[in-house]
SEKEMI-955844 format. One record per residue: x, y, z of N, C-alpha, C in turn; residue in one letter; residue number from 0. Coordinates in Angstrom, 1 decimal. Example, Ala and Ser with C-alpha at 12.3 -4.5 7.8 and 13.67 -1.06 7.14 Angstrom:
n_X:13.2	n_Y:-5.7	n_Z:7.8	ca_X:12.3	ca_Y:-4.5	ca_Z:7.8	c_X:13.2	c_Y:-3.3	c_Z:7.8	rest:A	nr:0 $
n_X:12.8	n_Y:-2.2	n_Z:7.1	ca_X:13.7	ca_Y:-1.1	ca_Z:7.1	c_X:12.9	c_Y:0.0	c_Z:7.9	rest:S	nr:1 $
END
This chain:
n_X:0.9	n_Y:-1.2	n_Z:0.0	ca_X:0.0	ca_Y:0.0	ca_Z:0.0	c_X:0.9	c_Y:1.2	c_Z:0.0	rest:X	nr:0 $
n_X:0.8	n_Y:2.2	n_Z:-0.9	ca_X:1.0	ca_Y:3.3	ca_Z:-0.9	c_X:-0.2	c_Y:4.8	c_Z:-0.6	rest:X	nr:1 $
n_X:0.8	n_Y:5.8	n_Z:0.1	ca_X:0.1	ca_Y:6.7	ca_Z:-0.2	c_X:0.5	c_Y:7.9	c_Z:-1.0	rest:X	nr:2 $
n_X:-0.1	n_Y:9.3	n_Z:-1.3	ca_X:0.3	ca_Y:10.4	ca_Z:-2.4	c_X:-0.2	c_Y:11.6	c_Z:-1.9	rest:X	nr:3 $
n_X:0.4	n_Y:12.7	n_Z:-2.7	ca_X:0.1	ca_Y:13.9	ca_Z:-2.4	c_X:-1.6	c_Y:13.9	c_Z:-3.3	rest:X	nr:4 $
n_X:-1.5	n_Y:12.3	n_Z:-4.1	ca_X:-3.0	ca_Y:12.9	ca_Z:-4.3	c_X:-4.3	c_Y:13.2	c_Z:-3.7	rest:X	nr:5 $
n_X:-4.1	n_Y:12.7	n_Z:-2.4	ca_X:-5.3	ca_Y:12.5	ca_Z:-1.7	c_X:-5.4	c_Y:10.9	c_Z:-1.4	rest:X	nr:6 $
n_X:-4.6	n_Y:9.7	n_Z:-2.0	ca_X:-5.3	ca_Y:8.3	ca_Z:-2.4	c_X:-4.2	c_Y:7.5	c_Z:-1.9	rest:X	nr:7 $
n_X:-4.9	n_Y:6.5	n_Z:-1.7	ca_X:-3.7	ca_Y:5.2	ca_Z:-1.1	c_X:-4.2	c_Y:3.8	c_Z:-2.4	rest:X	nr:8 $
n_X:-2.9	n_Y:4.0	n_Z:-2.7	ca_X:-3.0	ca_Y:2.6	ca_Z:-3.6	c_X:-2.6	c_Y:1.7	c_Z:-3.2	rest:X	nr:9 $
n_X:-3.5	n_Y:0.2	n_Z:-3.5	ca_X:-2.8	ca_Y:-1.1	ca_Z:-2.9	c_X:-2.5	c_Y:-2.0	c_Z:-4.1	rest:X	nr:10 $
n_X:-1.4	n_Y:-2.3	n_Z:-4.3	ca_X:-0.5	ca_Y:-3.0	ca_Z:-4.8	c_X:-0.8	c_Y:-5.0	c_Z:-4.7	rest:X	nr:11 $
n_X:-1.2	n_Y:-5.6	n_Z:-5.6	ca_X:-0.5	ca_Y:-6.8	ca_Z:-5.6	c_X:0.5	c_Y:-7.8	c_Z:-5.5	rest:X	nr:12 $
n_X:0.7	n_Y:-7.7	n_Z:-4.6	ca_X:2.4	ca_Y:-8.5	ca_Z:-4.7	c_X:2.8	c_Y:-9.7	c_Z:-5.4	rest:X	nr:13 $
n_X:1.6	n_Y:-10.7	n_Z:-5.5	ca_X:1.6	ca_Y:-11.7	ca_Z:-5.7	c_X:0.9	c_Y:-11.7	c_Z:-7.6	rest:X	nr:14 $
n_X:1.2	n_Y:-10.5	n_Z:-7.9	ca_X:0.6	ca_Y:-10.4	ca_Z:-9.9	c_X:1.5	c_Y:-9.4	c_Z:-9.9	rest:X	nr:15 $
n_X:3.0	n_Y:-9.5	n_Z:-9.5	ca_X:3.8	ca_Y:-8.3	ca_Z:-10.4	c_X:3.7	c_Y:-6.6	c_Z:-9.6	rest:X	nr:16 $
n_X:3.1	n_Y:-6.8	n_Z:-8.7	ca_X:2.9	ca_Y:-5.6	ca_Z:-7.8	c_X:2.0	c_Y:-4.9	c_Z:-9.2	rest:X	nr:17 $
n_X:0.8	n_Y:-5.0	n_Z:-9.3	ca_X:0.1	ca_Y:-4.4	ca_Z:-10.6	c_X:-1.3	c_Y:-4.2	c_Z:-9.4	rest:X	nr:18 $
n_X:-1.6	n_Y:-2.6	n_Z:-10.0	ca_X:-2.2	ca_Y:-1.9	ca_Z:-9.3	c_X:-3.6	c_Y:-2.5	c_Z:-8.9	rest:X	nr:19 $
n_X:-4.3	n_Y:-2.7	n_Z:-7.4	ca_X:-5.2	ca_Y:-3.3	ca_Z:-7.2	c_X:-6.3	c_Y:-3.0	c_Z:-6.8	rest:X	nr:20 $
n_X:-6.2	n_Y:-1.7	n_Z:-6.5	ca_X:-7.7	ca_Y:-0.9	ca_Z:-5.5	c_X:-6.9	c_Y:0.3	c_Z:-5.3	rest:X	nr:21 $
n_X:-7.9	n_Y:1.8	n_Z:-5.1	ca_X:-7.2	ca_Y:2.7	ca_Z:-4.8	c_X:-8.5	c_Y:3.0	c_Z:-3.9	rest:X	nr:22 $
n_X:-8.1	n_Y:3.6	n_Z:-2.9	ca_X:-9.2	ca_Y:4.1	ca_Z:-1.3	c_X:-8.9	c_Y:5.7	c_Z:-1.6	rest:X	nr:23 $
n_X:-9.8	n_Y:6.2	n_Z:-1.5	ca_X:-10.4	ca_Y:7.7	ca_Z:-1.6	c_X:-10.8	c_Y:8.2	c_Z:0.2	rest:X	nr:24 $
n_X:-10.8	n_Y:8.9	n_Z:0.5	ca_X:-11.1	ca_Y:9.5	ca_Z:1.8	c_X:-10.7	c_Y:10.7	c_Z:2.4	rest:X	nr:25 $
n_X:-9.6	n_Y:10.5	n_Z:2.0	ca_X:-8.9	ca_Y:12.1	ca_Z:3.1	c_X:-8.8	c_Y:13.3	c_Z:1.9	rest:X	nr:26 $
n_X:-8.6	n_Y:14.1	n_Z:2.6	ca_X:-8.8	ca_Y:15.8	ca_Z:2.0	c_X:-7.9	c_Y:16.4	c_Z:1.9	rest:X	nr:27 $
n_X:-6.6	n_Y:15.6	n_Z:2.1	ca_X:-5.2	ca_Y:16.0	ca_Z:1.9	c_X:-4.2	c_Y:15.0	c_Z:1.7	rest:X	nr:28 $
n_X:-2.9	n_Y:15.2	n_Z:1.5	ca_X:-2.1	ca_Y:14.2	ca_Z:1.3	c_X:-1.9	c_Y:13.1	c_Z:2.0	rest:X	nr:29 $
n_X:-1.7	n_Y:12.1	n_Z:1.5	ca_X:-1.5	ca_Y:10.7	ca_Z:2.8	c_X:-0.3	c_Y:10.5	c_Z:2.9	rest:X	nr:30 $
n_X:0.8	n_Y:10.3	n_Z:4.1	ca_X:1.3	ca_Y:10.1	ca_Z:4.6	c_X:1.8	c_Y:9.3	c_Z:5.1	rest:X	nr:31 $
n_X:1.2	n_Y:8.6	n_Z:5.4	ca_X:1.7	ca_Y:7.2	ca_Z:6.2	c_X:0.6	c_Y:5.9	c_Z:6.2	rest:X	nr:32 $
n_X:0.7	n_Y:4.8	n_Z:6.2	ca_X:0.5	ca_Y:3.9	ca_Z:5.6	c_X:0.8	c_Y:2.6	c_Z:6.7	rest:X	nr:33 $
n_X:-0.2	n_Y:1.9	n_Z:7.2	ca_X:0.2	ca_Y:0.8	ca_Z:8.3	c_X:-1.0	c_Y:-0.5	c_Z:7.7	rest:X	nr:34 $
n_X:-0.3	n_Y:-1.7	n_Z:7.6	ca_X:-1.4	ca_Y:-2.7	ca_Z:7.9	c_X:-1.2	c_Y:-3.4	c_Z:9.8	rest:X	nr:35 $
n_X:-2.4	n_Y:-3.9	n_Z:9.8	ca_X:-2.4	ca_Y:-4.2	ca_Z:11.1	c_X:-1.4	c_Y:-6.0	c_Z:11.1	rest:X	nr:36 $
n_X:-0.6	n_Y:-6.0	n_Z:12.2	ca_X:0.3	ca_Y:-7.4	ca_Z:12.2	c_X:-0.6	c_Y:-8.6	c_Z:12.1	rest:X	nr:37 $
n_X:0.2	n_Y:-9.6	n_Z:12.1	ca_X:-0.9	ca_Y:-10.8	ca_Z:11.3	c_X:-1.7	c_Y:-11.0	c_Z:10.5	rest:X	nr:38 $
n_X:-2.8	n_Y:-10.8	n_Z:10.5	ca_X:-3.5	ca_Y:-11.3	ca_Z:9.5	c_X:-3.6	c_Y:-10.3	c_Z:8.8	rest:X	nr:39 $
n_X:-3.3	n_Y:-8.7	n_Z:9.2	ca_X:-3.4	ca_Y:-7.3	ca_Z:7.7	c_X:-4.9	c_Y:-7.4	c_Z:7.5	rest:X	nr:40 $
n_X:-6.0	n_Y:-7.4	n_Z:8.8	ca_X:-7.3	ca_Y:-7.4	ca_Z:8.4	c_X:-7.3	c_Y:-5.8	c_Z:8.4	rest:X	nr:41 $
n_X:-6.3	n_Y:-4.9	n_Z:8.6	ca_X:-7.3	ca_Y:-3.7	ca_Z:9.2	c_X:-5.9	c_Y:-2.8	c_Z:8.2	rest:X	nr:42 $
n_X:-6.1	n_Y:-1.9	n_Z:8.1	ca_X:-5.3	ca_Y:-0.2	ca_Z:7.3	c_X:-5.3	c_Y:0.3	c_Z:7.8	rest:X	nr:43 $
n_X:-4.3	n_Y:1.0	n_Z:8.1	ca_X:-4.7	ca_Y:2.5	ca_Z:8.9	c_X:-4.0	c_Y:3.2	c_Z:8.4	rest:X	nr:44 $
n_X:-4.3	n_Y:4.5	n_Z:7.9	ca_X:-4.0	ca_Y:5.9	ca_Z:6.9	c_X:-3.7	c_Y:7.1	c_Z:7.7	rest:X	nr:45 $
n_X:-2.9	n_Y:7.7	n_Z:7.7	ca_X:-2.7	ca_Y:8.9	ca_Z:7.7	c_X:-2.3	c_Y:10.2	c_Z:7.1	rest:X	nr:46 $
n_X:-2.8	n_Y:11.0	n_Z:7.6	ca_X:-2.6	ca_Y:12.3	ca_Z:6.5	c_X:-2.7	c_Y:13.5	c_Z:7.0	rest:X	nr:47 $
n_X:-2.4	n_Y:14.7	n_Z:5.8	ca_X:-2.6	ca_Y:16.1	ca_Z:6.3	c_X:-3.7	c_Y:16.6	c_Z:6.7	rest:X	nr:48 $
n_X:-4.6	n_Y:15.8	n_Z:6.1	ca_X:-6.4	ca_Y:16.6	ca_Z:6.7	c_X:-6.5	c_Y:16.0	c_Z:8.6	rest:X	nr:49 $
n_X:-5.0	n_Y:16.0	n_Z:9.1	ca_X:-5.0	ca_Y:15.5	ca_Z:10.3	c_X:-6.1	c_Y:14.5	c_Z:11.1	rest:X	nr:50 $
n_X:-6.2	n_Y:13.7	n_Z:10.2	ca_X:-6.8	ca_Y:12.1	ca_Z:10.4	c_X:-6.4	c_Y:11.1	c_Z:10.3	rest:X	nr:51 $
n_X:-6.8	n_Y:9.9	n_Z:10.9	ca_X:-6.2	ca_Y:8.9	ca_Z:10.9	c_X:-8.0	c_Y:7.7	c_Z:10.0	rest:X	nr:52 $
n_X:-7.3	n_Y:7.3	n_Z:8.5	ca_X:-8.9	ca_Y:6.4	ca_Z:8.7	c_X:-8.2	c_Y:5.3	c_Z:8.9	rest:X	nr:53 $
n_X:-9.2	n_Y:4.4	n_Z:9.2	ca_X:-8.9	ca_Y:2.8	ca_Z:9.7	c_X:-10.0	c_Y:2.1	c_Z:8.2	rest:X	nr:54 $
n_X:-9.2	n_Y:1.4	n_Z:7.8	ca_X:-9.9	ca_Y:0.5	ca_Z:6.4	c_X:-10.2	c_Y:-1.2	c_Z:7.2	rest:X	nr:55 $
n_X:-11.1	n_Y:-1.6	n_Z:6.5	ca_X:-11.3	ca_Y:-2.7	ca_Z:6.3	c_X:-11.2	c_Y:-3.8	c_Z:5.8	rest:X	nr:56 $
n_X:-10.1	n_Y:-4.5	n_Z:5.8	ca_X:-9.2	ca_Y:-5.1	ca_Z:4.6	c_X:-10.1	c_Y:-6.6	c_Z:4.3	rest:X	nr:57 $
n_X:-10.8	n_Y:-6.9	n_Z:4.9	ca_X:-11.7	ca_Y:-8.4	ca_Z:5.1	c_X:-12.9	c_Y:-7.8	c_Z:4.3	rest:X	nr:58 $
n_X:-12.9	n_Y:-6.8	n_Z:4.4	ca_X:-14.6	ca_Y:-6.0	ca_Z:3.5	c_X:-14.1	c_Y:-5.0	c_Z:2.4	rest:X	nr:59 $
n_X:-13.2	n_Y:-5.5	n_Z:1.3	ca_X:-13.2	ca_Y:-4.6	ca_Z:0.4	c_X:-12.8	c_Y:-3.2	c_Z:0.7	rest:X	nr:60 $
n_X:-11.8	n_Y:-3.2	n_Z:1.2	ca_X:-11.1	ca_Y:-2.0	ca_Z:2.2	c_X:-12.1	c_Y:-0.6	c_Z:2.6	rest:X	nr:61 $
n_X:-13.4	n_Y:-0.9	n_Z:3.0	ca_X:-14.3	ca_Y:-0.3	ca_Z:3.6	c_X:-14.0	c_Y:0.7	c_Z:4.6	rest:X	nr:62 $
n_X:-14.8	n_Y:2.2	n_Z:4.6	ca_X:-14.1	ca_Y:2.5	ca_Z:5.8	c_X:-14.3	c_Y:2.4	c_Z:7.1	rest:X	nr:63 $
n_X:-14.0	n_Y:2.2	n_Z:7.9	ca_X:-14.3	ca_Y:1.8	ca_Z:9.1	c_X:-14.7	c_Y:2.8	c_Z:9.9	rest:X	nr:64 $
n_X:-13.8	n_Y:3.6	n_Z:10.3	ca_X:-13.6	ca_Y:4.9	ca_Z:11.4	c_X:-13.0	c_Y:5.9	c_Z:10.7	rest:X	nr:65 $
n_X:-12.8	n_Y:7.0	n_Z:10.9	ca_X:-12.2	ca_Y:8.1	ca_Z:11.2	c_X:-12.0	c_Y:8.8	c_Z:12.2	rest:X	nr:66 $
n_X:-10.6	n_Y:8.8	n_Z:12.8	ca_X:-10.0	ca_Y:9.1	ca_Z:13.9	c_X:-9.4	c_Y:10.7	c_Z:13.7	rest:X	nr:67 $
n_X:-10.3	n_Y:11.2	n_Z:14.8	ca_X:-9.6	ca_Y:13.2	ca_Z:14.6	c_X:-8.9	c_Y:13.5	c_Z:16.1	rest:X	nr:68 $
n_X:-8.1	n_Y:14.4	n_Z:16.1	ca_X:-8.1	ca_Y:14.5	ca_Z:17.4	c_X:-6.3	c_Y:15.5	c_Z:17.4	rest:X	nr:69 $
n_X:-5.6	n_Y:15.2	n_Z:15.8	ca_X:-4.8	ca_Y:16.0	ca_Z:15.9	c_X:-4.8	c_Y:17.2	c_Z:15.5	rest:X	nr:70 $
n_X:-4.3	n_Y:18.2	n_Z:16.0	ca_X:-4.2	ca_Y:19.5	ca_Z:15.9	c_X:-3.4	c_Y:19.8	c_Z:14.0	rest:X	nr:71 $
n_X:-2.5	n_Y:19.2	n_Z:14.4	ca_X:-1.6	ca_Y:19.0	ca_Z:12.9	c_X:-1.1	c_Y:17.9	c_Z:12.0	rest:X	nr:72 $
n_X:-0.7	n_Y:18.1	n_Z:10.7	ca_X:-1.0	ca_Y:16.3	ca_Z:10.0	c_X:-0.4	c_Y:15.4	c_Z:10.6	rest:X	nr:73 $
n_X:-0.9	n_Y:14.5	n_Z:10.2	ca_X:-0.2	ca_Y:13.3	ca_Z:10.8	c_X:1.0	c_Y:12.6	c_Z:10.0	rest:X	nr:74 $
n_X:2.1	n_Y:12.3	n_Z:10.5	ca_X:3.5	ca_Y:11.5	ca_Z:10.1	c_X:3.4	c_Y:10.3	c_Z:10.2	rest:X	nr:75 $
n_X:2.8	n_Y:9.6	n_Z:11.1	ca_X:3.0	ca_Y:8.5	ca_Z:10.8	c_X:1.5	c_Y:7.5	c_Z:12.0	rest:X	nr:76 $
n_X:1.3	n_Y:6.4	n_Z:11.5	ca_X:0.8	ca_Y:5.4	ca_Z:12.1	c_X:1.4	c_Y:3.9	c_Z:11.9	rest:X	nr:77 $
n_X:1.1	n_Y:3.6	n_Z:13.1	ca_X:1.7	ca_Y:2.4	ca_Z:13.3	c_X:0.9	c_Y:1.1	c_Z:14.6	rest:X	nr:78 $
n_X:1.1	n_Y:0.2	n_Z:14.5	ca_X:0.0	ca_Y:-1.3	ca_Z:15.3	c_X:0.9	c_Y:-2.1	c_Z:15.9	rest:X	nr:79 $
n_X:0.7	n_Y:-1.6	n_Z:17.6	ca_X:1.1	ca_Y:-2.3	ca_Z:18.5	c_X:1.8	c_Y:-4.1	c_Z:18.0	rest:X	nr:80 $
n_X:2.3	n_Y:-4.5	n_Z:18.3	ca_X:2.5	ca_Y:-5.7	ca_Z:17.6	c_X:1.9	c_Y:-7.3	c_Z:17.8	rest:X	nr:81 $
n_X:1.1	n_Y:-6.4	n_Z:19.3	ca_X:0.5	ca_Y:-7.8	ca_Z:20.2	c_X:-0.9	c_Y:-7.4	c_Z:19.8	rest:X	nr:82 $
END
């Protein structure tokens, strides 16, 4: 998974050549950081300059889940406890 100054996070196939596989639309600024959740990579979690964090649904067609607000300024980075 990637993200862009375009607004979009693209997810990648690894297993067909890394050939482009879904792109998630949501945030209102650039995305930034980019996490799957450990193990099974059921969950995404996005960050960006529209100072949010979304959480995707990777078991449902990368659905959105949540939207997490709460920072004052963008966000750099997200990341999943490992337990």
């Amino acid at each position: 998974a990637s993200g862009s100054g375009d607004n979009k996070i693209i997810l990648w196939n690894a297993k067909n050549h890394f050939q482009q596989m879904q792109t998630l639309q949501g945030h209102s600024n650039w995305v930034g950081s980019v996490a799957f959740s450990p193990g099974d990579g059921a969950v995404l979690a996005s960050g960006s300059a529209d100072k949010t964090i979304i959480i995707w649904d990777a078991k449902n067609h990368f659905q959105k889940m949540q939207t997490l607000q709460g920072h004052s300024n963008w966000v750099g980075s997200v990341a999943f406890s490992p337990g």
